[in-house]
C-alpha positions in Angstrom: -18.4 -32.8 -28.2 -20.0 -33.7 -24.9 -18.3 -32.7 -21.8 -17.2 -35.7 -19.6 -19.3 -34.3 -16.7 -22.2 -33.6 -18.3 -26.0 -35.9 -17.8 -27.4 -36.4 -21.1 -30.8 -35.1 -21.5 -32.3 -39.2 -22.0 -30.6 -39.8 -18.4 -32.7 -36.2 -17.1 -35.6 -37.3 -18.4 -35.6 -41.2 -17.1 -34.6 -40.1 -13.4 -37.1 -37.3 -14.0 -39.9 -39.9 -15.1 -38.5 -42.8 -12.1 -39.6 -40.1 -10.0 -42.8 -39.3 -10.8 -43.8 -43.0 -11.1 -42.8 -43.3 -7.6 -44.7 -40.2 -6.0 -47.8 -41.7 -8.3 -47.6 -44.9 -6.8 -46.7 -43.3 -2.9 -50.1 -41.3 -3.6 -51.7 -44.1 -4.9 -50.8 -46.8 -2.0 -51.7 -43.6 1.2 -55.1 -43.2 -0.4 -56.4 -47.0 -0.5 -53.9 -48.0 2.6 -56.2 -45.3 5.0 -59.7 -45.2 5.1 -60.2 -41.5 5.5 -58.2 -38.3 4.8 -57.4 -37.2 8.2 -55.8 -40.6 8.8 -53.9 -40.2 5.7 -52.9 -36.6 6.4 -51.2 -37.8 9.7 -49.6 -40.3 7.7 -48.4 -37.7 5.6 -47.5 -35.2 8.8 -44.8 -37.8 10.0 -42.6 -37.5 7.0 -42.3 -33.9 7.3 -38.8 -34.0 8.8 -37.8 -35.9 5.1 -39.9 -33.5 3.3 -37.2 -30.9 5.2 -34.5 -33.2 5.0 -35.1 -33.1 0.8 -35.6 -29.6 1.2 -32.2 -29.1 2.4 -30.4 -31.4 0.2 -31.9 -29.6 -3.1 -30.6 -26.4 -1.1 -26.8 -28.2 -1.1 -27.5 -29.0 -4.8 -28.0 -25.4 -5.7 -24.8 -24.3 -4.0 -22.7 -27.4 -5.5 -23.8 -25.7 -8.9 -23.2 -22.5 -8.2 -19.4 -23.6 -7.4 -19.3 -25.9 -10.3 -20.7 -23.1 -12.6 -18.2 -20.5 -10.9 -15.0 -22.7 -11.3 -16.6 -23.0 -14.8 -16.5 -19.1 -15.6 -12.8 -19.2 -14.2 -11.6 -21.5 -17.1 -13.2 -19.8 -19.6 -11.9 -16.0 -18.2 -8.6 -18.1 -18.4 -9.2 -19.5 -22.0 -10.1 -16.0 -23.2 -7.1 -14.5 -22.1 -5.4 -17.6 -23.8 -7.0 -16.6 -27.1 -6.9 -12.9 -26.7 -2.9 -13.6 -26.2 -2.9 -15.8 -29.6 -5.1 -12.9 -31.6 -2.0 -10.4 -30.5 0.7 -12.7 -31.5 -1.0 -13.4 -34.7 -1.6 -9.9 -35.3 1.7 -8.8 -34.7 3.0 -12.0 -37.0 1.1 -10.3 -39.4 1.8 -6.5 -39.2 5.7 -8.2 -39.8 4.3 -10.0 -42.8 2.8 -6.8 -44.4 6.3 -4.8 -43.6 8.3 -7.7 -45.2 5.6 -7.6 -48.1 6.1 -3.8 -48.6 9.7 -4.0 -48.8 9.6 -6.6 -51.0 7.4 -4.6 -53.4 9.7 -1.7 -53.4 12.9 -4.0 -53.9 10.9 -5.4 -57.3 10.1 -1.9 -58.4 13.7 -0.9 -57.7 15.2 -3.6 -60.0 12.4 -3.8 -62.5 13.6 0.6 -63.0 17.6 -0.3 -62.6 16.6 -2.9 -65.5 14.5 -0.6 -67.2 17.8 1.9 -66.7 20.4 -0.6 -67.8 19.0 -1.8 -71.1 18.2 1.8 -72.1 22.0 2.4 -71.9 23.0 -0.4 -73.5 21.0 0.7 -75.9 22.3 4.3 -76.7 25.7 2.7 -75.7 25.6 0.5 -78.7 23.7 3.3 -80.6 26.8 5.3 -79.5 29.3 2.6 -81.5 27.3 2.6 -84.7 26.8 6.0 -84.8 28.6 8.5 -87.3 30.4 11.1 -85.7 28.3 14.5 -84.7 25.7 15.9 -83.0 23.8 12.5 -83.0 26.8 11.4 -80.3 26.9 14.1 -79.0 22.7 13.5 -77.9 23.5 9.6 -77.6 26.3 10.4 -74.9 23.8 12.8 -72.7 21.4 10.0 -72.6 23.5 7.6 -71.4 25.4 10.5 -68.6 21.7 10.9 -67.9 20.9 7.2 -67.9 24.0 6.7 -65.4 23.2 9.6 -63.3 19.3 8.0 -62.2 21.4 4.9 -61.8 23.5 6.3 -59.4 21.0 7.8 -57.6 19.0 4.4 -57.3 22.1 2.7 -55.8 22.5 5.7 -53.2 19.3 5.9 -52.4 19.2 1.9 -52.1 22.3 2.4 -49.3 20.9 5.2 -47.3 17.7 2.9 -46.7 20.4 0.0 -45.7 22.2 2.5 -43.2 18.6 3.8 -41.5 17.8 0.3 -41.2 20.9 -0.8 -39.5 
């Protein structure tokens, strides 16, 4: 996208080319208006004050760019800081992704092993009812204490992280 204030390069190069044109036919006009060159170079010696006058108008031209070009540099320090301000907010957006993320993953585990827990009881527990009485129970009922017991510690462990994060 072309900035508003800037010349095209087709606009450079016509003034550039209107200019040359001109000095051509200036030259061109001195040499066959005088008859000799010292005529022509006293001619040329009373538009020495424009040559300085020209002189100090490129002069002003530089320093107009120099100001342009520095109030140029201060919007862009300004925009950078813009951006670097975005980067850290997006970074930090996504460091609070990544914790949510991680949490998330250990939630899943935690209910895909109380699953894994509850259907292995319910599975010794129905074991348990079909079961003759003897040593068999007897087995059936430590799996399911045992069963219960990681259970239990699941759920505690599952409130102690609730409490450090309150």
């Amino acid at each position: 996208m072309e900035n508003e204030n800037e010349i095209p390069n087709n606009k450079i190069l016509l003034f550039v080319l209107v200019i040359v044109i001109l000095f051509s036919i200036y030259g061109i006009c001195v040499y066959y208006s005088f008859s000799n060159w010292q005529e022509r170079g006293t001619f040329g010696d009373a538009f020495g004050a424009l040559n300085t006058l020209f002189s100090g108008l490129a002069f002003v031209g530089i320093i107009y760019t120099i100001f342009l070009q520095r109030k140029e540099l201060a919007l862009q320090r300004k925009e950078l800081e813009l951006t670097r301000q975005e980067l850290k907010r997006t970074a930090e957006a996504q460091e609070k992704s990544e914790k949510a993320l991680v949490k998330q993953v250990v939630s899943m585990e935690r209910t895909a092993k109380l699953n894994a827990l509850n259907t292995l009881l319910n599975y010794y527990s129905e074991e348990k009812n079909r079961a003759p009485l003897g040593e068999y129970v007897v087995t059936i009922n430590n799996h399911c204490n045992n069963y219960i017991h990681k259970i239990n510690l699941l759920f505690n462990e599952i409130e102690e992280e609730n409490r450090n994060a309150s």
